[in-house]
N, C-alpha and C positions, 0 to 999 in steps of 0.2 A: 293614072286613075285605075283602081282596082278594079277587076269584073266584076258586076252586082252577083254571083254565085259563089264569089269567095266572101265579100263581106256577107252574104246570107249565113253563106256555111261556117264561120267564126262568129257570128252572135248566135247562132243555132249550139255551137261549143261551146261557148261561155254558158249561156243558159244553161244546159246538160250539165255543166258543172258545180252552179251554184245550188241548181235544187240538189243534185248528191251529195253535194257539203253541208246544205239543209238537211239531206235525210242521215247524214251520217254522224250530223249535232244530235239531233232528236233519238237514234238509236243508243248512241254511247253516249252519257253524261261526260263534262270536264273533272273526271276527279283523280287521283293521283294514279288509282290504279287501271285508269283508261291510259297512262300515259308508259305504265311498264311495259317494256318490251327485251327482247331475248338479253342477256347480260349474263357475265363472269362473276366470278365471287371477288370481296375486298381482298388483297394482295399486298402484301407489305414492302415495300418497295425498301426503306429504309427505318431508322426508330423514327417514328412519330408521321410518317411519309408512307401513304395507303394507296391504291387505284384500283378499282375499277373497269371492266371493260363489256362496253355494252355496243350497243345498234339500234337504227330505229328502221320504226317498219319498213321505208323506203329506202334502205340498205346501207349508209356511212356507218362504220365502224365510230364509235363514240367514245373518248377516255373520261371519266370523271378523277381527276384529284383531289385526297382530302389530307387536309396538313391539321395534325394534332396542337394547338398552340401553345406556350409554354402555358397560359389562362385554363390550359383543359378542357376549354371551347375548339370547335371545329371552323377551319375554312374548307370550303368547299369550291373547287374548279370545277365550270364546265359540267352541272348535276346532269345526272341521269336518273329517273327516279327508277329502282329498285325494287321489285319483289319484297312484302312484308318481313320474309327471315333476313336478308342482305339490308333491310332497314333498320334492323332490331340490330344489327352484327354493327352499322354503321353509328346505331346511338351509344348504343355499349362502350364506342371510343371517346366518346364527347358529347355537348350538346351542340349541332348546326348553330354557327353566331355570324359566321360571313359568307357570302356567295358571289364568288366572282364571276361575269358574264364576259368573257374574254372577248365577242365580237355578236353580233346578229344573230350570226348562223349558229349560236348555241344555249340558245333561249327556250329551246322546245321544252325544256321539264322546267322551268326559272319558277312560273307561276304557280306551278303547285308545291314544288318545294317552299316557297312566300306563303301557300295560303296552310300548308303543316306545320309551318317553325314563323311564326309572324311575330316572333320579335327578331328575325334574322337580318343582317344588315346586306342588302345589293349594292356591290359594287359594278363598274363596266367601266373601259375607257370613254372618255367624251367623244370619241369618234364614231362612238355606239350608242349614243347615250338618248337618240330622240328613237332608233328603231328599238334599243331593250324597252326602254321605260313604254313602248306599245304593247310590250306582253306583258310586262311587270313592273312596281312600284322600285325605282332606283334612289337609293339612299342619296 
């Protein structure tokens, strides 16, 4: 059994946490550009073959891939959303038509890229498929 001052002291943390993430909804709206964070320029890796290299505020290095299809539509790995000019450089190539959520851990920008290109189709593997479709509408 736990000492009643450690469970004090972790509901006393939780609490402290949920109103900061209450005050931190309230200050910054969800919109695309609440979601930009430091990033590289697109990068041509090969013909039709682009990336990306961004970070989020909590430090992982982040890649985005965007594969030119031979449709002229875009797939998208793994979004980061982008600074307005690196968004305009990204439509210039195609228009966003797929977006693939390779696993959980890379859902952080899915919903806003969904709610700027909503006819775009989400994909994710099925081994991902109850924790994406928590952030975002999965095709």
């Amino acid at each position: 059994m736990l000492p009643t001052s450690l469970l004090v002291g972790g509901v006393v943390a939780v609490a402290g946490f949920l109103i900061w993430k209450r005050r931190q909804a309230s200050l910054k709206p969800d919109t695309f550009e609440s979601h930009v964070h430091s990033h590289g320029s697109l990068r041509m890796l090969a013909p039709f073959l682009w990336e990306v290299k961004g970070s989020a505020k909590f430090g992982p290095v982040r890649n985005m891939s965007v594969y030119v299809m031979p449709s002229g539509g875009l797939l998208l790995h793994s979004v980061v959303a982008l600074n307005e000019s690196e968004m305009k450089r990204l439509e210039d190539l195609g228009t966003p038509e797929i977006m693939v959520v390779p696993n959980g851990l890379h859902r952080m920008d899915a919903a806003v890229y969904k709610a700027r290109y909503a006819e775009i189709r989400v994909l994710c593997p099925r081994v991902s498929l109850d924790v994406v479709k928590a952030k975002v509408h999965v095709d």
